[in-house]
Every structure is written in structure tokens, then in C-alpha cells.
Backbone as JSON, one array per atom type, in Angstrom:
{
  "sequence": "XXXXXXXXXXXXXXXXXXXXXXXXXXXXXXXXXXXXXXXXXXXXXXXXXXXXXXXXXXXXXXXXXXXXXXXXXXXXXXXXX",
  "N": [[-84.65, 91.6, -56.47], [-82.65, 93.87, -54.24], [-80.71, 93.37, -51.32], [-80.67, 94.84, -49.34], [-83.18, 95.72, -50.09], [-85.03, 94.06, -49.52], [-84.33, 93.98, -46.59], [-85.46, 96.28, -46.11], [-88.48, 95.82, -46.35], [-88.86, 93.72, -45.15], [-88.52, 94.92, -42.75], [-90.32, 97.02, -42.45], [-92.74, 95.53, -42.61], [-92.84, 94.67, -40.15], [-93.4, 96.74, -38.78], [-95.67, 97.82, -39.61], [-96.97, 95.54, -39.01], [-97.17, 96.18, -36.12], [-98.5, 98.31, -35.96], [-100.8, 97.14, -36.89], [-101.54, 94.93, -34.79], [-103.43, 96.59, -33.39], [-106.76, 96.78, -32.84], [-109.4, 97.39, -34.78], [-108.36, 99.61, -35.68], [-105.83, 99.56, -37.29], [-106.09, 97.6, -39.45], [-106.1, 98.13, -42.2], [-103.1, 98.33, -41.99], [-102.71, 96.14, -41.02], [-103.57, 94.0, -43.2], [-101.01, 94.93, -45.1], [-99.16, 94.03, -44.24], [-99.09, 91.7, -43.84], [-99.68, 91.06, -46.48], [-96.7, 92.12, -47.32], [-95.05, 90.14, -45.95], [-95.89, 87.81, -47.55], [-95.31, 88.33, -50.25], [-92.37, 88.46, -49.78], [-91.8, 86.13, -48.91], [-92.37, 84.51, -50.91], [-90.72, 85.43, -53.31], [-88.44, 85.37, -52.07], [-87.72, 82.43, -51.1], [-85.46, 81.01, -50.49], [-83.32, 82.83, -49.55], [-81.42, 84.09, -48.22], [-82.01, 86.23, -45.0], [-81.79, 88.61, -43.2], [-83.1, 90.04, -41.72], [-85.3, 88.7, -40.72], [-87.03, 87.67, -38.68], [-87.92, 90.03, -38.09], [-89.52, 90.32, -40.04], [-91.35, 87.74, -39.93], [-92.48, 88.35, -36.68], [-93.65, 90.33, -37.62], [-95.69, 89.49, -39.16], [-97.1, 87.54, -37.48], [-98.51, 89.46, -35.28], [-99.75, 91.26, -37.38], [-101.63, 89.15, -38.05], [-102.91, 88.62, -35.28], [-104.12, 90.95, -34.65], [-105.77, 91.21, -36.93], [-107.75, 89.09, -36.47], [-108.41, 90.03, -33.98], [-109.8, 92.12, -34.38], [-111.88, 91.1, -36.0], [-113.35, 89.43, -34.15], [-113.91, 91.57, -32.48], [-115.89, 92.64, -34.0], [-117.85, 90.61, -34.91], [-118.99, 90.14, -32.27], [-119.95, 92.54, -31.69], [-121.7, 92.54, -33.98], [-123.17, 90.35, -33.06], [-124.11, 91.33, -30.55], [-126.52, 93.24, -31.49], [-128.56, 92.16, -32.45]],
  "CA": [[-84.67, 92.62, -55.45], [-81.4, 93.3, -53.84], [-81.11, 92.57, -50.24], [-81.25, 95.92, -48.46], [-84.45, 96.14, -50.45], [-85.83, 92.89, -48.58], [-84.65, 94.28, -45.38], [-86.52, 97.65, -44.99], [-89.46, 95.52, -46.5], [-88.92, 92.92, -43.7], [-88.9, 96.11, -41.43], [-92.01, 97.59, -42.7], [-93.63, 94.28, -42.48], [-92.81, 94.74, -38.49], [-93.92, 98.2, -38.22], [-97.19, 97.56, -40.57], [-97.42, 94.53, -38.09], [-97.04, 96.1, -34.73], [-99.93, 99.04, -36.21], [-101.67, 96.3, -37.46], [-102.29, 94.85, -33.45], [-104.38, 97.56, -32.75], [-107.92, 96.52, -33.11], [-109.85, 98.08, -36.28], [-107.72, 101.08, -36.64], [-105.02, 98.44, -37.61], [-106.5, 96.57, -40.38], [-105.14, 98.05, -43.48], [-101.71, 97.92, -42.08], [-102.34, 94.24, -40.9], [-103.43, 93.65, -44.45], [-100.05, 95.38, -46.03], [-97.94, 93.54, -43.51], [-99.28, 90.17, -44.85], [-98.99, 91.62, -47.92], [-95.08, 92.2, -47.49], [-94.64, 88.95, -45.95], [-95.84, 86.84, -48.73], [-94.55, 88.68, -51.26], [-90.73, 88.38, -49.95], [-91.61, 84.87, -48.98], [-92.9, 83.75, -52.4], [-90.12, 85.54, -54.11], [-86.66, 84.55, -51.86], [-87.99, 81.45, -50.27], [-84.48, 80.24, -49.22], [-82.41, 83.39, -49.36], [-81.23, 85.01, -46.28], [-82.78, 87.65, -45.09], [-81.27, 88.68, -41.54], [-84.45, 91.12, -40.78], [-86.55, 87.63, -41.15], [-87.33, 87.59, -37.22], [-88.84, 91.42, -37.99], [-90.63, 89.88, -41.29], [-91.9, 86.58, -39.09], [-93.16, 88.88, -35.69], [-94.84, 91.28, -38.36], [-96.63, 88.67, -39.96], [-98.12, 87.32, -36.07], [-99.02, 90.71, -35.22], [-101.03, 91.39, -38.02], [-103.1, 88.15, -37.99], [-103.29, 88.75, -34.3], [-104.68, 92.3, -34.81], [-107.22, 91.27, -37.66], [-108.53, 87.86, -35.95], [-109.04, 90.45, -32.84], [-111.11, 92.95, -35.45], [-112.87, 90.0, -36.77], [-113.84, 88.68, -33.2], [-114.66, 92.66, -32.0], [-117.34, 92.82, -35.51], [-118.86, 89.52, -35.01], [-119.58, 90.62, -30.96], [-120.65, 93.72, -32.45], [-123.34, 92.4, -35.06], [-124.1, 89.56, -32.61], [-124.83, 91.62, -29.45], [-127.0, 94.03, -31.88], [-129.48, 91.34, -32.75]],
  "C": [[-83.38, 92.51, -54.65], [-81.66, 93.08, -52.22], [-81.57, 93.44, -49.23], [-82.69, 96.06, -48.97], [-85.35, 95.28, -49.28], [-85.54, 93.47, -47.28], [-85.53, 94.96, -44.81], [-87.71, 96.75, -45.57], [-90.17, 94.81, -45.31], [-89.34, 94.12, -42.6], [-90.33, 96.64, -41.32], [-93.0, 97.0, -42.86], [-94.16, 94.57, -40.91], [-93.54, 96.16, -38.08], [-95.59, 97.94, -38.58], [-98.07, 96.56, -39.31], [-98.6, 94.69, -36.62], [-98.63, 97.31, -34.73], [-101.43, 98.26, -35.98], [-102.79, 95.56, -35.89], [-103.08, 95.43, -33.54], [-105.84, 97.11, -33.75], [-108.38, 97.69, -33.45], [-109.21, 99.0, -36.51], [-106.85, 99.99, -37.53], [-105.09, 97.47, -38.94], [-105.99, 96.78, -41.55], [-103.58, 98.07, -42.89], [-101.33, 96.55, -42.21], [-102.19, 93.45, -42.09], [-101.99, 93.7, -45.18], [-99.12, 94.52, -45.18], [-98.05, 92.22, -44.23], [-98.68, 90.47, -46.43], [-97.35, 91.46, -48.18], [-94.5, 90.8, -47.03], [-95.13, 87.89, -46.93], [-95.0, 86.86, -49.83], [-92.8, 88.66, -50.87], [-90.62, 86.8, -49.55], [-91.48, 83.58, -50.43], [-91.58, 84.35, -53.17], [-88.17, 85.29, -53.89], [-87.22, 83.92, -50.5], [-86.47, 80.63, -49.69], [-83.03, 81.56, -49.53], [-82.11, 83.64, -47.85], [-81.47, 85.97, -46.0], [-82.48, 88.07, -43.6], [-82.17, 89.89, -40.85], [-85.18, 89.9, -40.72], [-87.39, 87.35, -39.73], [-88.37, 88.76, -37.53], [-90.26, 90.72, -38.64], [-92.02, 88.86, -40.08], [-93.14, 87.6, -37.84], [-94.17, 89.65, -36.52], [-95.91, 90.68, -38.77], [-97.9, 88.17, -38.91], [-99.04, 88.31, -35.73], [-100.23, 90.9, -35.92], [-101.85, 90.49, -38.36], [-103.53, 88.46, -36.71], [-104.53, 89.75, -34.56], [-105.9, 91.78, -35.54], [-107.78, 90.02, -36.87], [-109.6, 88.99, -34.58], [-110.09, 91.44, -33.57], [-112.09, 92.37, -35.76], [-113.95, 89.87, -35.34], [-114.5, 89.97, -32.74], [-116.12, 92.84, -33.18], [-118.06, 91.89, -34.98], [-119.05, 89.65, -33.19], [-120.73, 91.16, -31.15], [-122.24, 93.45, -33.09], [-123.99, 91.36, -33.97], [-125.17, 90.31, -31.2], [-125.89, 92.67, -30.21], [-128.42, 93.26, -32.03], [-130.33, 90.61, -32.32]]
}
């Protein structure tokens, strides 16, 4: 993959990411953001990648986002019961 490729990926990691925050709408982006950060991690683990700050924040984001989905569901089913 050449390198501009890895950047806008890195980018669209960050965007996917920053969607991804947003509790339950958020969740398939959060997913695709992970998604993009593994996949450019696993495949140029020591290149250089000078979006890697975007890649990195995208990646927080969207665990943030789904942990907070996770924690709004399991409220959800518990206060139902």
C-alpha cells in the first residue's frame, strides 16, 4: 500500500473514530475505525506513517464510544428487569 494510501486510511480511522464517540449511533463507525487501525498496524508495523497521531486518537475514540454503548445496553437491560 503506498503511503498516501495509509494516510487517508489513518484519516478515516479519525473521522470513523470521532463518529464512532457518539453513543449507539456510532458503533459501526467505531467498529470500521478499529477495523482501519489494525489493519494498517498489522500490515506497516514500523513504517512511518505521519497521520499515525490521527490513526492512534481514532482508535481511543472508537473504543471510547463502544465501551460507552456497551455500558448504555447493559443499564438498559438491567434497569428493565
Amino acid at each position: 500500500m503506498p503511503r498516501i494510501l495509509v494516510i487517508r486510511k489513518s484519516l478515516t480511522a479519525f473521522v470513523c473514530g470521532l463518529i464512532g464517540f457518539l453513543p449507539i449511533i456510532g458503533i459501526v463507525s467505531g467498529l470500521f475505525a478499529l477495523t482501519c487501525w489494525g489493519s494498517i498496524r498489522l500490515r506497516y508495523p514500523n513504517e512511518w506513517n505521519p497521520a499515525s497521531a490521527y490513526l492512534d486518537w481514532g482508535a481511543r475514540l472508537a473504543v471510547l464510544g463502544l465501551l460507552g454503548s456497551a455500558l448504555i445496553v447493559a443499564v438498559a437491560i438491567l434497569s428493565n428487569s
